[in-house]
TIFIBA-522526 format. One line per field, with one value per residue (C-alpha): residue number from 1; x, y, z. Coordinates in Angstrom, 2 decimals, decimal comma, padded with zeros to 5 digits. Layout:
<sites>
k: NUM/... .
u: X/... .
v: Y/... .
w: Z/... .
</sites>
This chain:
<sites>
k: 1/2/3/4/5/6/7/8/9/10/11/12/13/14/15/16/17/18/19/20/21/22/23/24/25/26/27/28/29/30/31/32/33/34/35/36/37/38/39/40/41/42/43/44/45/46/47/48/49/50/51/52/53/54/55/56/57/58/59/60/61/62/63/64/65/66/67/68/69/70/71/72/73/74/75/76/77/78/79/80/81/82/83/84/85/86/87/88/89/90/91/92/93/94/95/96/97/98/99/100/101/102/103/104/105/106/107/108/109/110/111/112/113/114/115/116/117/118/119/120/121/122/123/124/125/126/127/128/129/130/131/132/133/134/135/136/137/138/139/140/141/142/143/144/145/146/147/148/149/150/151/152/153/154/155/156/157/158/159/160/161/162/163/164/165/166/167/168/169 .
u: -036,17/-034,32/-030,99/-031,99/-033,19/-029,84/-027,42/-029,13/-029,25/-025,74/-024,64/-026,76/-025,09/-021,61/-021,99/-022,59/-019,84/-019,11/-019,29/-015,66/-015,28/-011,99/-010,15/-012,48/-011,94/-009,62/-011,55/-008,40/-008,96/-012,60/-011,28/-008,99/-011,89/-013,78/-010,80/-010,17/-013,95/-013,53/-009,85/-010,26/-013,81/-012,44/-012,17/-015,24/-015,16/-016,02/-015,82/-014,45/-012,91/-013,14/-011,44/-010,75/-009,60/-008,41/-004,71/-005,50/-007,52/-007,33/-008,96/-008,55/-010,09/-010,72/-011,14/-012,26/-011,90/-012,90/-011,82/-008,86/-008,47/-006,34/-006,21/-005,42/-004,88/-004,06/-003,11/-002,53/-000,79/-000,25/002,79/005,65/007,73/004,74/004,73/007,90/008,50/005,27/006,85/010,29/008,03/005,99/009,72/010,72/007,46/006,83/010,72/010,61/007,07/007,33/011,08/011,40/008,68/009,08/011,71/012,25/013,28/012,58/010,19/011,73/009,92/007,14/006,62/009,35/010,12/009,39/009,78/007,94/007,65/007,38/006,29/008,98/007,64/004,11/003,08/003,57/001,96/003,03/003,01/003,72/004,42/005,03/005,45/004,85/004,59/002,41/000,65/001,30/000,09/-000,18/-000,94/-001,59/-002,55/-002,17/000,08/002,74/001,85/-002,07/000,11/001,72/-001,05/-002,97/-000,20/000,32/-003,42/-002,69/000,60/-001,00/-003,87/-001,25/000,51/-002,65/-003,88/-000,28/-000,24/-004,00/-002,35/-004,85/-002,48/-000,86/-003,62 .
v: 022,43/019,55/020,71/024,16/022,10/019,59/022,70/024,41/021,73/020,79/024,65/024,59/021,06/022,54/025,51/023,62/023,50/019,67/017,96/017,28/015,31/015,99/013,75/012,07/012,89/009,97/008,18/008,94/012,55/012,54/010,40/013,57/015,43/013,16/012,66/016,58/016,28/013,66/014,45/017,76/018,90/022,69/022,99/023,14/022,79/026,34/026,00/023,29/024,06/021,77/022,17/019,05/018,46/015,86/014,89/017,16/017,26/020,57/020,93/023,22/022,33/025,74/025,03/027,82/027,54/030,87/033,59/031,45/030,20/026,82/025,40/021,97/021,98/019,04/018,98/015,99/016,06/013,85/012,39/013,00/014,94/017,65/017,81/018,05/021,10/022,78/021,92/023,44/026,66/027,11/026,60/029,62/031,38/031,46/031,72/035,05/035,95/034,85/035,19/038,45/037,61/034,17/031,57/028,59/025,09/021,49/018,22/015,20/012,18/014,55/013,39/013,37/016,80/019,40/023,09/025,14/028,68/029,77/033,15/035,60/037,21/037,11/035,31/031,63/030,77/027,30/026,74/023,48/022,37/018,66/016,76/012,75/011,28/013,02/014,74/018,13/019,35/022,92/023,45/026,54/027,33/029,90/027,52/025,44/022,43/022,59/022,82/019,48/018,26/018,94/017,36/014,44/013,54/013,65/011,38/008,64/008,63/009,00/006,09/003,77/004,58/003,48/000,47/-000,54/000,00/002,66/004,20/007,18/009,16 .
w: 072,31/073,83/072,66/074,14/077,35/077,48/077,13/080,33/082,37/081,63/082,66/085,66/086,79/085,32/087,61/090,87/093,29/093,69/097,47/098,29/101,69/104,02/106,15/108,63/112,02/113,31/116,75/118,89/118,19/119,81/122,51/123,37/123,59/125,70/128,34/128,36/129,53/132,01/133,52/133,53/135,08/135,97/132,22/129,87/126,11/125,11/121,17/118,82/115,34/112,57/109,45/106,84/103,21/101,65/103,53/106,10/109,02/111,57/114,78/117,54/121,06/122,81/126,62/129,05/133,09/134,89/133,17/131,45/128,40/126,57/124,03/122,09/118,15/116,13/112,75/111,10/107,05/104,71/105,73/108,04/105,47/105,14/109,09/109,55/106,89/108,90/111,98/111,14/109,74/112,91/115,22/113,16/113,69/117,36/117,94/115,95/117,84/121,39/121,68/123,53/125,78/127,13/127,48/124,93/125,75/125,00/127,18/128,00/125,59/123,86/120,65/117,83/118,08/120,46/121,70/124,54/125,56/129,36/129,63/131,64/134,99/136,48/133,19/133,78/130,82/128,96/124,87/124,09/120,27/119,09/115,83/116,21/112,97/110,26/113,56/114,98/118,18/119,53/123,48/125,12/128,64/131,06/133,18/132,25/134,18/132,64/129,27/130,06/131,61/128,51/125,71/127,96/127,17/123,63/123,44/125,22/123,00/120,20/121,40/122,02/118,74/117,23/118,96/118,02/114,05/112,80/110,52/110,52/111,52 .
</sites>
């Protein structure tokens, strides 16, 4: 009987999923938040999404202002390398996507890398993408100076966080 009792307990604990914790959510990313809040009082945080695994950490910041929309995503990897090949991917991506549609250049001091879209005719919109380090940030708004606005935030917290030696994160 406590063979019989040992081998179902050991398939009940066997068939458990196990707990695995992500990447914590690095301070300078909530301080984003919190200054989107604060700088930006026309735009409400509508919805926040949180994804994390081990080496990765994902979250998108979905603003909303009237009836428009932005947002903020960060990604941060394991390391440069595995930014920089998701980085390249994504450059190939949106190029292929938004190419017809909008016009593609570069910002002045944004990050390692960067590229942005300006949408063509009445839509002014702004999509601003940046690698820094094992970090890659995506911002979207309906103008392109809210865009800039927006990924200015997250350099400088980038940079503070850098300079306080947190890591890579």
């Amino acid at each position: 009987m406590k063979g019989l009792l040992l081998l179902l307990s050991l398939a009940v604990i066997g068939g458990c999923p196990v707990l695995v914790t992500g990447q914590e959510k690095p301070s300078w990313v909530t301080r984003v938040e919190r200054v989107l809040q604060e700088k930006e009082p026309r735009w409400r945080i509508a919805e926040r999404d949180v994804r994390s695994v081990e080496g990765y950490f994902h979250e998108a910041i979905i603003l909303k202002s009237g009836g428009g929309r932005a947002d903020v995503i960060i990604t941060i990897l394991e390391s440069p390398e595995r930014a920089t090949e998701q980085f390249d991917g994504e450059r190939i991506a949106f190029t292929n996507i938004l190419k017809k549609d909008a016009a593609q250049s570069t910002l002045e001091g944004l990050g390692d890398e960067n590229f942005m879209f300006t949408g063509k005719g009445r839509r002014k919109y702004g999509n601003i993408f940046f690698k820094q380090g094992n970090v890659i940030v995506h911002v979207f708004a309906p103008a392109v100076e809210t865009a800039k606005r927006f990924a200015k935030y997250v350099v400088e917290l980038k940079k503070v966080e850098w300079r306080r030696g947190h890591g890579r994160n």
